[in-house]
N, C-alpha and C positions, 0 to 999 in steps of 0.2 A: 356706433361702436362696431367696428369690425372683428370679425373672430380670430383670434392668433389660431396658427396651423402647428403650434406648439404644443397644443390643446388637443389633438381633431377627435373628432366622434366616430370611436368603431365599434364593430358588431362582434358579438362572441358567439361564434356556433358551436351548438352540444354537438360532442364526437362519437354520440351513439346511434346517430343517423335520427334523428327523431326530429331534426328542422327545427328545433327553438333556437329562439337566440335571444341574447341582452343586449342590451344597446348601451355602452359608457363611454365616458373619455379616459387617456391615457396622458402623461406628460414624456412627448417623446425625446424629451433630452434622457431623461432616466431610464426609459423603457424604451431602445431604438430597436428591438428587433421584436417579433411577434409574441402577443402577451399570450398566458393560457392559464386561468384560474378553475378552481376546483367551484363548482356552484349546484346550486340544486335544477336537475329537470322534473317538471313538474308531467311530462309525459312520462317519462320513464320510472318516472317517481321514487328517485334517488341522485345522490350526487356525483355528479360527471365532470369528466375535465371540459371545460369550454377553450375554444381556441378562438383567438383573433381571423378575421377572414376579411382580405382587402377589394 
């Protein structure tokens, strides 16, 4: 089984310089341009916007 690129696997970095990131997939028909979800850093220890980073 090969992976659709419709699928890909990107990295979400916290934008409060603390270097974590999540790692998910995204469906890039729906979401074509860069994601940025509210999530929790566990260094900063609060929740932070994460941004997609390609």
């Amino acid at each position: 089984m090969a992976r659709n690129e419709l699928r890909p696997i990107i990295k979400l970095r916290s934008t409060e310089g603390t270097g974590y990131t999540y790692v998910t997939r995204k469906n890039r028909r729906n979401d074509p341009d860069r994601l940025v979800l509210r999530k929790y850093d566990p260094v900063a220890r609060k929740h932070v916007l994460f941004r997609e980073e390609r």
